[in-house]
ZAGU-535403 format. One line per 4 residues: number of its first residue (from 0); their letters; for each residue x, y, z of N, C-alpha, C. Coordinates in nm, 3 decimals, decimal comma. Example, Ala and Ser with C-alpha at 12.3 -4.5 7.8 and 13.67 -1.06 7.14 Angstrom:
! ZAGU-535403
0	as	1,319/-0,569/0,780/1,230/-0,450/0,780/1,320/-0,330/0,780 | 1,285/-0,225/0,708/1,367/-0,106/0,714/1,290/0,003/0,787
END
This chain:
! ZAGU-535403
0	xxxx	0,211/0,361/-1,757/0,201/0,229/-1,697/0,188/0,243/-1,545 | 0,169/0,151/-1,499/0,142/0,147/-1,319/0,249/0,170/-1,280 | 0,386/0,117/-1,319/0,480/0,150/-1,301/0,482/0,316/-1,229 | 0,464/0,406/-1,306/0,439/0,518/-1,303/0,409/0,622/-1,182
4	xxxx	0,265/0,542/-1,184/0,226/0,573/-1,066/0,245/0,533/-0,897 | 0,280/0,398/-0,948/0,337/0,311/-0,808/0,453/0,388/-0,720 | 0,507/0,540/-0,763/0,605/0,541/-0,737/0,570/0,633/-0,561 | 0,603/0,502/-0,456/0,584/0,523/-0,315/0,709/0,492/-0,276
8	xxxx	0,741/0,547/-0,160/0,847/0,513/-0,071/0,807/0,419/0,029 | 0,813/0,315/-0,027/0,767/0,175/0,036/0,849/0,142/0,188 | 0,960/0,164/0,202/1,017/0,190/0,330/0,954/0,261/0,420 | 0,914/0,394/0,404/0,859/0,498/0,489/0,691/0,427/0,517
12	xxxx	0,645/0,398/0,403/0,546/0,347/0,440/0,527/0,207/0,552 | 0,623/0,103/0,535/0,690/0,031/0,621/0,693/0,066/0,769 | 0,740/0,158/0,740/0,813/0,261/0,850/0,690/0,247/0,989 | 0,605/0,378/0,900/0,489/0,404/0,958/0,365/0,250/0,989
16	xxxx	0,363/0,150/0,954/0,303/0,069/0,960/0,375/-0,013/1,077 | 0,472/-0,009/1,087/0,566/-0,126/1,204/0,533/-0,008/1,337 | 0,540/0,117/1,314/0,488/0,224/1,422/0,378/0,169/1,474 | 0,276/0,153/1,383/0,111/0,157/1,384/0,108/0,005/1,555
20	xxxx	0,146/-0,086/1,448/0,191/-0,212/1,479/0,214/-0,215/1,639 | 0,316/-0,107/1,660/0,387/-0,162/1,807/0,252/-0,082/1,880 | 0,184/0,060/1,850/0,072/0,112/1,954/-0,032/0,030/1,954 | -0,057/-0,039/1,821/-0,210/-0,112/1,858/-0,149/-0,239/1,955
24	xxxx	-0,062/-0,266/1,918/-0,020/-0,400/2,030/0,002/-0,367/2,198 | 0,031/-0,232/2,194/0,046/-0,234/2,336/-0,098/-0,156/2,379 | -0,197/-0,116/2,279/-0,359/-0,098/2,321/-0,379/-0,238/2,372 | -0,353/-0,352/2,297/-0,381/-0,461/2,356/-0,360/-0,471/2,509
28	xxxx	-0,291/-0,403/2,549/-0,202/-0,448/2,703/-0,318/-0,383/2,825 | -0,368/-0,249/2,746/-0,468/-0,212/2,845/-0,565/-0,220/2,879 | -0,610/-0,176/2,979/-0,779/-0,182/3,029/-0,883/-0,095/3,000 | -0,969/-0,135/2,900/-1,018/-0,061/2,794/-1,156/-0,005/2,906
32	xxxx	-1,156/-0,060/3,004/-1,259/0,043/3,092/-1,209/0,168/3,148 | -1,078/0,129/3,153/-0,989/0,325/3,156/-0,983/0,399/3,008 | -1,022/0,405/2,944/-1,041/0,439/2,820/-1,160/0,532/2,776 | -1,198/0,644/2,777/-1,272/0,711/2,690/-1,350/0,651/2,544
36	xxxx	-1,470/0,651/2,551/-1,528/0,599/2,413/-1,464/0,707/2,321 | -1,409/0,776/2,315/-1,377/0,856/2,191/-1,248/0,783/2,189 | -1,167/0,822/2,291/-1,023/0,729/2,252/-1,021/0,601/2,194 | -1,144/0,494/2,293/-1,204/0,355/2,193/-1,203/0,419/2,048
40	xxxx	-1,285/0,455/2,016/-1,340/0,502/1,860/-1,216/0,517/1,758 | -1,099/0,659/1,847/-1,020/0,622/1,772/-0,898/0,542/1,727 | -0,863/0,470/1,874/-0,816/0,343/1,875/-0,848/0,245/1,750 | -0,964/0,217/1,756/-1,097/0,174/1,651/-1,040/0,240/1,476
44	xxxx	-1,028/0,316/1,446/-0,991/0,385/1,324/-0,856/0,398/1,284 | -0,766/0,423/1,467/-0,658/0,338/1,409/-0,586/0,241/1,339 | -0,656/0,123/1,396/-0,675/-0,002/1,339/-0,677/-0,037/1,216 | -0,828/0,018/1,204/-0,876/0,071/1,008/-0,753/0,122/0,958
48	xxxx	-0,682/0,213/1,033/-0,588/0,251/0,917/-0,442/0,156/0,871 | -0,451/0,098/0,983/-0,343/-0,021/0,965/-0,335/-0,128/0,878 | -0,495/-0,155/0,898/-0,534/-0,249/0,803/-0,499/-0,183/0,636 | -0,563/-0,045/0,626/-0,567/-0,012/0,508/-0,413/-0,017/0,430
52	xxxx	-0,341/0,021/0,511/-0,184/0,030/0,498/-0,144/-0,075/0,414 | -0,135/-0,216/0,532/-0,095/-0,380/0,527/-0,192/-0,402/0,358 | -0,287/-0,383/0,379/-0,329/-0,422/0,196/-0,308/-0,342/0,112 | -0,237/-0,241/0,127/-0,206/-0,139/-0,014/-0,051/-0,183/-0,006
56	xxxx	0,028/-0,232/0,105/0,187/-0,247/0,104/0,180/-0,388/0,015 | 0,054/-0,497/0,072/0,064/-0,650/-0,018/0,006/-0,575/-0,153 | -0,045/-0,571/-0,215/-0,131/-0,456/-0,338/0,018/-0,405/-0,412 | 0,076/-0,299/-0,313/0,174/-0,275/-0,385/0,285/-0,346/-0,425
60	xxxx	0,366/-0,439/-0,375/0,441/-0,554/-0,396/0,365/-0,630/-0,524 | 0,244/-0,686/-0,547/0,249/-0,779/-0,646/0,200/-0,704/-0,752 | 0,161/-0,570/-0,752/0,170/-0,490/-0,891/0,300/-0,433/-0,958 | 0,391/-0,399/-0,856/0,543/-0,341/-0,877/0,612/-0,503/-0,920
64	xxxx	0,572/-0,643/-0,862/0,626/-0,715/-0,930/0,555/-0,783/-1,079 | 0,452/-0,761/-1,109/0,372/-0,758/-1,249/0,434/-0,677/-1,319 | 0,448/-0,558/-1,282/0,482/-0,424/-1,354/0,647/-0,460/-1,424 | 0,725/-0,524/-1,326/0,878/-0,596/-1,388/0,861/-0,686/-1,502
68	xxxx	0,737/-0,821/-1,469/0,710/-0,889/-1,534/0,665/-0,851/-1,682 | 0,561/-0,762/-1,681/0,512/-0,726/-1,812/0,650/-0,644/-1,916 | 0,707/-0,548/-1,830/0,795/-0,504/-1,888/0,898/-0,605/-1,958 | 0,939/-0,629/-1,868/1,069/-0,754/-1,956/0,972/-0,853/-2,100
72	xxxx	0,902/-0,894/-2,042/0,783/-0,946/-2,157/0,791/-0,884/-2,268 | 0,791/-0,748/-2,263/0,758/-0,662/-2,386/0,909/-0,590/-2,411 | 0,954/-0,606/-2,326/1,104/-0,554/-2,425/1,126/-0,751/-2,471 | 1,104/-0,809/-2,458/1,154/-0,918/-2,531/1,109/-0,944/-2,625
76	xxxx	0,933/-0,879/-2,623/0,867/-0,895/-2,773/0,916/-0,802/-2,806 | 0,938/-0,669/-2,829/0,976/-0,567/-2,895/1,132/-0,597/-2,987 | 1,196/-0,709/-2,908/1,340/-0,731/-2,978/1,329/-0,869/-3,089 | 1,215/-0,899/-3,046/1,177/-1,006/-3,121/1,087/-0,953/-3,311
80	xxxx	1,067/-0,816/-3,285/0,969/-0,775/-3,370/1,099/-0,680/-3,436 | 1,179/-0,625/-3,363/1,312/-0,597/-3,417/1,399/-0,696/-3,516 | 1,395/-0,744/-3,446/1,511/-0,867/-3,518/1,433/-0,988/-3,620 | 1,271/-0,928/-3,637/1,205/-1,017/-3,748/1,194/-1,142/-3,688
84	xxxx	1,219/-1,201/-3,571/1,187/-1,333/-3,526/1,027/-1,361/-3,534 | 0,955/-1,311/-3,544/0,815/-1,314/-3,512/0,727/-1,224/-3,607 | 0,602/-1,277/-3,710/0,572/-1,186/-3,784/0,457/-1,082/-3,687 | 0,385/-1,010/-3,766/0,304/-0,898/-3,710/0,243/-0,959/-3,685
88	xxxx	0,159/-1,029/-3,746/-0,018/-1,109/-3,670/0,026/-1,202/-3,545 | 0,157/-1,264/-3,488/0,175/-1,351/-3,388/0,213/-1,164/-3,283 | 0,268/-1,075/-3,355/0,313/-1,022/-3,251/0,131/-0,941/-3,159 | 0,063/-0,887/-3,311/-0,058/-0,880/-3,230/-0,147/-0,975/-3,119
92	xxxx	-0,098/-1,097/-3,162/-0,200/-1,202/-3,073/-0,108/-1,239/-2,910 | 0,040/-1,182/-2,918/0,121/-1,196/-2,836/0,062/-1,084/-2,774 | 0,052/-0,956/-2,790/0,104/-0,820/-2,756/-0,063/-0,760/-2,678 | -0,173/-0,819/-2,744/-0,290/-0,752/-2,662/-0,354/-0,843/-2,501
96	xxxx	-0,281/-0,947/-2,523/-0,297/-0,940/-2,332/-0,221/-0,844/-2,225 | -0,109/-0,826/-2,299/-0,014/-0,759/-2,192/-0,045/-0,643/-2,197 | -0,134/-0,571/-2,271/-0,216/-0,423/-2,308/-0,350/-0,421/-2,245 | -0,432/-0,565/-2,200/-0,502/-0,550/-2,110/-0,481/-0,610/-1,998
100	xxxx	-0,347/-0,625/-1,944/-0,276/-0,671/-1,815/-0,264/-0,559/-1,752 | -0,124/-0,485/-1,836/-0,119/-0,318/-1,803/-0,227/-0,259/-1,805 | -0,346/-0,248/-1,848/-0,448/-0,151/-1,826/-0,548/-0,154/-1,684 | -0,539/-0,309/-1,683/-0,570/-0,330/-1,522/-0,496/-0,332/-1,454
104	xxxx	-0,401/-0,332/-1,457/-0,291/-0,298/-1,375/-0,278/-0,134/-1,315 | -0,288/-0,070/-1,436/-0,300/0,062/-1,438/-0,384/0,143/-1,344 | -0,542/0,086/-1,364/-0,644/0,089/-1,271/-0,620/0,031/-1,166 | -0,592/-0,056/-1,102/-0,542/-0,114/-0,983/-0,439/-0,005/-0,926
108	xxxx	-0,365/0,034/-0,971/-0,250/0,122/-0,892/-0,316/0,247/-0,882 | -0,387/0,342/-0,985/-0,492/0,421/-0,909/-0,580/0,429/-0,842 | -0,616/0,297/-0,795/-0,759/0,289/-0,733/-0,655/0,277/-0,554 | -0,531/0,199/-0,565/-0,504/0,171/-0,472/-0,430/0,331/-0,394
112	xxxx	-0,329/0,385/-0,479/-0,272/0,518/-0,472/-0,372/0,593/-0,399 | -0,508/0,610/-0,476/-0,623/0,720/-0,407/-0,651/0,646/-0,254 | -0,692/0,525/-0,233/-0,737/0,503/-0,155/-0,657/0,542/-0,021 | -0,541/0,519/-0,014/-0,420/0,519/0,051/-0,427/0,720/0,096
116	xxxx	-0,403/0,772/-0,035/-0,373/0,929/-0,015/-0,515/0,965/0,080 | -0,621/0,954/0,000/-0,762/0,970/0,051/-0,789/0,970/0,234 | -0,663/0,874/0,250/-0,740/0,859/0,403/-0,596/0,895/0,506 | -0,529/0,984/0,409/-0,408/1,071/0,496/-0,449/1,178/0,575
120	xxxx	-0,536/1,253/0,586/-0,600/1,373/0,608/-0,645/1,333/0,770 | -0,692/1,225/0,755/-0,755/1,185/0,834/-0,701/1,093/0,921 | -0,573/1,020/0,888/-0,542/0,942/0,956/-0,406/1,040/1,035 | -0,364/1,150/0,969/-0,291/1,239/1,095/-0,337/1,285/1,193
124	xxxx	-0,521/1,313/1,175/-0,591/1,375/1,307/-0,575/1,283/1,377 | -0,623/1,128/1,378/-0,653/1,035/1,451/-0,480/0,994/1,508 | -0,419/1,035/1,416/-0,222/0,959/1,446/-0,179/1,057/1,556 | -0,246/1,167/1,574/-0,198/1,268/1,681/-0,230/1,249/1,806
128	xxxx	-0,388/1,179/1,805/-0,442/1,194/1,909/-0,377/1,024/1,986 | -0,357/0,975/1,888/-0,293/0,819/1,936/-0,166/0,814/1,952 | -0,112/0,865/1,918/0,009/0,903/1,973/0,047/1,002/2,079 | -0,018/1,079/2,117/0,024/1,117/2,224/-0,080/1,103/2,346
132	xxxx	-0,128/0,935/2,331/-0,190/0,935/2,410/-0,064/0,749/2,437 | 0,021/0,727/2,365/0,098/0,624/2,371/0,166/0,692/2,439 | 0,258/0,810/2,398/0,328/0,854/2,451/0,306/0,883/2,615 | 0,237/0,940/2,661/0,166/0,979/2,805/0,179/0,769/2,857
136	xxxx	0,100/0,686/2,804/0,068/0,565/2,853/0,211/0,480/2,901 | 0,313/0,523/2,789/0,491/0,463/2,818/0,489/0,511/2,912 | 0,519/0,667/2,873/0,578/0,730/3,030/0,492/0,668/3,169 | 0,377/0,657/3,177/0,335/0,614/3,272/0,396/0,464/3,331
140	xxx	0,415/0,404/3,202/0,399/0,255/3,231/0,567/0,221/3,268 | 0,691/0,304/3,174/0,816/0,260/3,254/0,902/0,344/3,268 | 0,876/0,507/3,313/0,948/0,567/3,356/0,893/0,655/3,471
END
């Protein structure tokens, strides 16, 4: 199940996104004609990666809360098919949406998982160079 795969440290990811957050906001503060087009560029991709973040953190929240939903669903049919409350043909006509809920669901959490991992490689080259180009810009700016 997505469940499964969903399994991120949503804090850390948090983490790193409220980071992202405070450098692009104080890019805002500067004068982008002191700026290098490469630093633009990756300023620029920074961004991209922030963005990518903020929709895999909303992404992840309403699949991890589907993923609760379907579950409880199906342990309730499952106790229901236990305890004979419900015959087989209602439990089949009950039981194959939530089999193609979870299956898109399923696909949704891998498509989102890759996308996310996919652009780690790349977003440490660019996180190095932006960061210690924040770092240098503080020190300049209040110490």
């Amino acid at each position: 199940m997505a469940e499964q795969i969903m399994i991120v440290e949503s804090k850390k990811v948090q983490d790193r996104i409220d980071s992202m957050i405070i450098k692009v906001d104080f890019f805002k503060t500067l004068d982008t004609n002191r700026i290098s087009g490469e630093l633009k560029f990756d300023i620029g991709r920074y961004k991209g990666f922030l963005s990518n973040y903020q929709t895999f953190t909303n992404s992840y929240e309403v699949l991890q809360y589907d993923c609760k939903v379907i579950k409880n669903n199906l342990t309730t049919l499952k106790k229901k098919i236990i305890d004979r409350e419900i015959p087989q043909e209602e439990f089949k006509e009950i039981y194959y949406p939530y089999k193609i809920q979870t299956q898109n669901n399923l696909k949704d959490a891998r498509s989102s998982v890759r996308n996310i991992f996919s652009q780690e490689k790349m977003y440490q080259r660019v996180n190095n160079k932006i960061s210690k180009f924040y770092k240098q810009q503080i020190s300049k700016k209040y110490f």
